[in-house]
N, C-alpha and C positions, 0 to 999 in steps of 0.2 A: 044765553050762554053759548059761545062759539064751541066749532065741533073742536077746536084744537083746548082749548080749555078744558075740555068733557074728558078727551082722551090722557093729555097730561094727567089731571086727577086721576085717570082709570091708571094709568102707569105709576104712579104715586101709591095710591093704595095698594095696586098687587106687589112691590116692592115693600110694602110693609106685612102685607099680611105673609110673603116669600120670608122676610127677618123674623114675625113673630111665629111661625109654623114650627120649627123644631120644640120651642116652649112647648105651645097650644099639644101638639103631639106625645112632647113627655108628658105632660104633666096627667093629659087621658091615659095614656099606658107605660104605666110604671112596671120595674122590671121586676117580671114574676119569677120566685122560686120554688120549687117542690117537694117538698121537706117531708120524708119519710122517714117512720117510726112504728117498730112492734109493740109498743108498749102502751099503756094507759095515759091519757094527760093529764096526768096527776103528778105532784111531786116524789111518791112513794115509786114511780113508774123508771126514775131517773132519768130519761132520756129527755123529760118536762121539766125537772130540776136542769138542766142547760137551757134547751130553747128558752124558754119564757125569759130569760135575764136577756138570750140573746136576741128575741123580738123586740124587746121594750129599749135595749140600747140599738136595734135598726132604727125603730122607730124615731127615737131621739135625734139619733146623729143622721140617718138619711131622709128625715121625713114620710112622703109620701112616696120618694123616687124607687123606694125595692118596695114589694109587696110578699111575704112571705106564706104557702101556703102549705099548711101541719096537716099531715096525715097520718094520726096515731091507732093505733090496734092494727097493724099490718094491712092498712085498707088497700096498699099501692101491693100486696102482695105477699110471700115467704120472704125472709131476709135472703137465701141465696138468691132469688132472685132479681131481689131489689138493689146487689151488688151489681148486677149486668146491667139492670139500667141506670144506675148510676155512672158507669162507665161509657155506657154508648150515649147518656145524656138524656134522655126519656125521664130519669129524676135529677134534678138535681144537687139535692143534699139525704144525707141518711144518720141516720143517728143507731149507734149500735157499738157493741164492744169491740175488741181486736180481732177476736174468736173467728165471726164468718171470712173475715178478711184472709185467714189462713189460708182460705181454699184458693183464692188469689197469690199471695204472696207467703209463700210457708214462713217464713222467716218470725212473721206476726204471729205465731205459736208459740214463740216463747215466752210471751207478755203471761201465755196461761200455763204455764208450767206451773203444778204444786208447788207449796210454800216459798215461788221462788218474793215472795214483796212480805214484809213483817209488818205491815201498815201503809194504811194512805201518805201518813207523813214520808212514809220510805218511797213509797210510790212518787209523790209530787217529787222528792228531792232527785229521784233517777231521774225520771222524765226531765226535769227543768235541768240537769245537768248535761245535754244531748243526746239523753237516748229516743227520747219525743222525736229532736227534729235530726236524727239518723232514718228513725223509722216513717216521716213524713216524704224522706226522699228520696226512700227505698220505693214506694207506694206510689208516687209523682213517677218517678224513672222508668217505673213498668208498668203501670195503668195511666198516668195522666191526671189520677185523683188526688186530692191532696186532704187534709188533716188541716181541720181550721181551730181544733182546742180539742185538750184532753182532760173530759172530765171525770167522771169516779160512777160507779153502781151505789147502792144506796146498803151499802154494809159489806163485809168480808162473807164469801159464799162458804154455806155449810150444808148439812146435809138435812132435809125434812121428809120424812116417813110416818108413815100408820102407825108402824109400832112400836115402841122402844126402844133404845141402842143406850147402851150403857156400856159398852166397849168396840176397839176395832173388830175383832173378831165377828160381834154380832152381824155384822154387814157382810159376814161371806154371803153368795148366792141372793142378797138381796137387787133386785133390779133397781136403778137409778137413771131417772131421766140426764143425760148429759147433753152437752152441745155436740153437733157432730163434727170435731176437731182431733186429730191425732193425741195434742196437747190432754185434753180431757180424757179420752179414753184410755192412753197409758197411765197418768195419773189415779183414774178409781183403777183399774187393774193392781196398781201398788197396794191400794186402800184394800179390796180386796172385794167389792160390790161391782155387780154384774154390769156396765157401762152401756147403755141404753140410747142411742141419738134420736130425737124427737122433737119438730118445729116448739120453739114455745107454743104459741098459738091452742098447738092441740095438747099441751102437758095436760092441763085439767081436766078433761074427759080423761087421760091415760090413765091420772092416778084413780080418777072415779071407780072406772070398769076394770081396774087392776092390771091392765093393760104394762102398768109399772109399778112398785112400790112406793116408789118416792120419788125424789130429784133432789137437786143440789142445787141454792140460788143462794142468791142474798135477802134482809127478812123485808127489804123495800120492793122489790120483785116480788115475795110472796102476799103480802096484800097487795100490793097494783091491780097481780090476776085473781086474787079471790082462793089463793091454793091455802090456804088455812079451813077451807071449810071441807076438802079430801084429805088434811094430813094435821098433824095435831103433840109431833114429836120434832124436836131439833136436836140434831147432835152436831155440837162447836165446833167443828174439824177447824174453823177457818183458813180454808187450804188454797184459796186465791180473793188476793185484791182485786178486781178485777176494772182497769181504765175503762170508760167509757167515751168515745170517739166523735166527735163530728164529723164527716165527711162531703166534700164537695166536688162534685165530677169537673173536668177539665172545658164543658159544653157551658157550665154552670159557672163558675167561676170568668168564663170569656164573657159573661152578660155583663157583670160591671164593670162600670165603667172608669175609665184613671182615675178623674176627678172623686169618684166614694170608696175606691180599693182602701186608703187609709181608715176610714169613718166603716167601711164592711169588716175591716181586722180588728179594729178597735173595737167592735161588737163581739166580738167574737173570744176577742181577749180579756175582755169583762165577761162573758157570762161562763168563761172559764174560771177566772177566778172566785166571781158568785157563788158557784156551783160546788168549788171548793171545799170555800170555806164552810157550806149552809150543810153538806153533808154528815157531819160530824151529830149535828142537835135531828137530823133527819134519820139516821140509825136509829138514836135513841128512840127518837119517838115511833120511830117501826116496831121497835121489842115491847118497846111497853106496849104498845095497840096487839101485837100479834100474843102476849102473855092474858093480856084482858079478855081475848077472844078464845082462851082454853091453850093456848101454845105450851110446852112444858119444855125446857131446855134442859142439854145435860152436856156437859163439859167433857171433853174428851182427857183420860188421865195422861200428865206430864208426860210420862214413860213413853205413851202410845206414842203422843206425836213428836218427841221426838225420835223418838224408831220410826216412824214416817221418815220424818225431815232428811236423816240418814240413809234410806232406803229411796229415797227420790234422788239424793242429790248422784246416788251410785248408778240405779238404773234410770234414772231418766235425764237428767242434767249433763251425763258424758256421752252416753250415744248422740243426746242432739244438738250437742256442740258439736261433734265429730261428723255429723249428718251436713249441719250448718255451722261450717267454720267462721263464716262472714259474721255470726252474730254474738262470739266470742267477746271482742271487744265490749260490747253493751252488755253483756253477759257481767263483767267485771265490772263495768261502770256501775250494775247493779246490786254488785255484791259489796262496793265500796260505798256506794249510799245509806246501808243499812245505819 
């Protein structure tokens, strides 16, 4: 074989093996994401009621090309500070309600305002009417993060304690775990129960060592953590819907690439609506589990909560409109969805 023959070949082949490299190179490293979550990965957990629709539709529509990796039970950290890496990119996706986000953008305290949603139905019809993607680019504008689906907690949050409540009153002085949010705190202050902020994480030891009373969730949150086996009373306040969020840092969102941005949304917007719709038979089957396990429910009388509903809409719904005028608008959009 002549030397120019050898060489051509050699120039032949590294021009091939130069055109097949970018393949050969995706296809070893596919684009990793880091998917943070406080909760259980379980359905009951709800923030697994989203993912799982939305791995199985990555899966589908991008193949092998994104790699997703869940990190449930807070393993990436406390959620406030799984918002800072979500922001500077160190993660990048979180699953959580609108709540922590407060502390970034007040505005998203209104999502938790007492009775302000009479149902998931009222819930999905605000949101799908612009107040979702008001607040997607409220959140994009001044972080860079954005809102990839908005999905639902796994029931209406009420209140769970040691001992009995058979009216509003019973709850004066009683301690209740709440989120640490402005939104939550004025709200039991209406209620009339001592507003307590406490990492999820650590509620179950608090209620154990009395550290708190009770807390306030939904009954898909209280099996997830196992808070049935410290508390054994519910009282129906149902005094927030409370949305459950996707969130994708701006670090994160830059990995994919044009060609799968379509087939990443469309993930995303099925396991939104999966998640939806599956919530409704996922309550159910939380009460019934949580009744079978000793749980005792008691309805809060008509009277009470509408003297609530009254009492919130005076003192807590015109200061913080008048606090935050910008969120008036959606404010209304939300009272017209009812």
């Amino acid at each position: 074989m002549s030397s120019f023959t050898t060489r051509r070949s050699f120039v032949a082949g590294a021009a091939v093996i130069g055109i097949c490299a970018p393949t050969i190179l995706r296809a070893a490293a596919p684009i990793s994401l880091r998917v943070s979550s406080a909760a259980p990965a379980d359905k009951f957990g709800a923030h697994y009621l989203w993912y799982k629709p939305f791995s199985e539709q990555i899966a589908k529509l991008a193949g092998d090309r994104i790699k997703l990796e869940y990190f449930p039970n807070g393993q990436l950290g406390k959620e406030a500070d799984v918002v800072n890496q979500v922001k500077v990119g160190s993660v990048d996706m979180m699953l959580t309600g609108a709540s922590i986000w407060a502390t970034v953008v007040p505005e998203f305290g209104m999502l938790d305002l007492g009775f302000l949603f009479n149902s998931y139905d009222h819930c999905s019809k605000a949101l799908d009417a612009g107040v979702g993607q008001a607040y997607d680019k409220m959140l994009a504008d001044r972080t860079g993060v954005n809102i990839l689906g908005w999905g639902f907690q796994v029931g209406a949050r009420s209140i769970y304690t040691k001992k009995p409540i058979a009216s509003v009153a019973d709850l004066k002085g009683v301690k209740l775990r709440v989120l640490p949010t402005k939104a939550f705190i004025d709200t039991f202050n209406i209620i009339g129960a001592t507003p307590t902020p406490i990492p999820i994480n650590e509620l179950y030891t608090a209620v154990q060592t009395g550290v708190v009373d009770g807390f306030e969730h939904d009954p898909g949150t209280t099996i997830a953590y196992k808070l049935y086996e410290v508390t054994n009373r519910g009282f129906l306040t149902r005094h927030i819907y409370t949305p459950m969020l996707a969130y994708i840092g701006k670090r994160g969102l830059a990995k994919i690439p044009a060609d799968l941005m379509p087939a990443f949304r469309q993930a995303a917007d099925e396991a939104t609506r999966i998640s939806r719709m599956e919530v409704k038979d996922v309550e159910a089957e939380a009460f019934t589990d949580l009744k079978a396990k000793g749980m005792v429910y008691t309805e809060v009388p008509p009277a009470e909560i509408a003297e609530l509903k009254r009492r919130t809409a005076d003192e807590l719904y015109k200061p913080y409109l008048a606090q935050y005028p910008s969120t008036a608008p959606l404010f209304e959009k939300i009272q017209a969805s009812a």
